[in-house]
C-alpha positions as CSV (number, residue, x, y, z in Angstrom):
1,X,-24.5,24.9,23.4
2,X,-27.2,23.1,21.0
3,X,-27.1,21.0,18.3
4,X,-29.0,23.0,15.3
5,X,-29.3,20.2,12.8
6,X,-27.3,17.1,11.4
7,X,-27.1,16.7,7.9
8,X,-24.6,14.1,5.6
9,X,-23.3,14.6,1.7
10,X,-21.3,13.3,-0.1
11,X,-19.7,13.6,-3.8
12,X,-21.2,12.8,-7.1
13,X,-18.0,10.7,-8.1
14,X,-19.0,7.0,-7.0
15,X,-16.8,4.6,-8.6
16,X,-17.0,0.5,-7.8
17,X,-13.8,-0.5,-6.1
18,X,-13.4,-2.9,-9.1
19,X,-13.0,0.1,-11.5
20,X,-10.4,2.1,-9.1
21,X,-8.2,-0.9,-9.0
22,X,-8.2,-1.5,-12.9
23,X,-7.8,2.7,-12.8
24,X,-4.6,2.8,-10.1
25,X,-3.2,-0.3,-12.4
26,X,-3.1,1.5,-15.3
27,X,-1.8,4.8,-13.8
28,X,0.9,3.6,-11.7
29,X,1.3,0.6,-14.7
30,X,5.4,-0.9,-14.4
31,X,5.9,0.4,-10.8
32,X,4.0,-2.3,-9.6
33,X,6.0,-5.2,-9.5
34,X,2.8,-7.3,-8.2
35,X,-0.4,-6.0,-9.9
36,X,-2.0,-8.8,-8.1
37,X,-1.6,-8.1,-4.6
38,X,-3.1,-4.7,-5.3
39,X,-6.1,-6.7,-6.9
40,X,-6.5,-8.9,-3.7
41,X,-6.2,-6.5,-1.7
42,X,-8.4,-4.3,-2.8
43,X,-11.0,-6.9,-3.1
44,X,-10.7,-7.7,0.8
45,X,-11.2,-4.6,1.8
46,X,-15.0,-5.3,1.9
47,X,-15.8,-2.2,-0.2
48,X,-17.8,-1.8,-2.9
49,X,-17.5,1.5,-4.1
50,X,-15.5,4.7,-3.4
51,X,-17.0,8.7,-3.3
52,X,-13.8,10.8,-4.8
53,X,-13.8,14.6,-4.5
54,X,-13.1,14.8,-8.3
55,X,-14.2,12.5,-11.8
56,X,-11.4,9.5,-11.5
57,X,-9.8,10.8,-15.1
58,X,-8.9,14.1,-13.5
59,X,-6.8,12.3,-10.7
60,X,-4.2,11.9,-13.5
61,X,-4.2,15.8,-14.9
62,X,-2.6,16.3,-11.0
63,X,1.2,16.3,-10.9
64,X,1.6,16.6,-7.0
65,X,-0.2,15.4,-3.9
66,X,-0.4,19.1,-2.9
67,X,-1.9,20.1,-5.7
68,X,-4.0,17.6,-5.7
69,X,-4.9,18.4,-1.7
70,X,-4.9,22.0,-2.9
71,X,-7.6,21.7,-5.3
């Protein structure tokens, strides 16, 4: 067996880790009972931006995690 070729891609959708946190804080909203731990710990992660299979506004069209997996 032989390698062919090697090749990398990934999606369009790049969002700054800064702009996912404000996103999940605004979608998940009253269920968090500590906003700011999610806000420290996204900032410790040492990322600075995120590649999601989909735009970030259609994340909250999805009423499952199957459909979303699904799709």
């Amino acid at each position: 067996m032989r390698i062919s070729g090697v090749g990398s891609a990934l999606p369009e959708n790049r969002y700054p880790q800064e702009k996912l946190t404000q996103a999940l804080k605004l979608y998940w909203g009253n269920k968090l009972t500590n906003p700011e731990q999610l806000e420290r710990l996204h900032s410790r992660t040492g990322v600075d931006s995120r590649h999601l299979a989909f735009p970030l506004q259609r994340y909250t069209e999805f009423s499952s995690w199957g459909e979303t997996n699904s799709a």
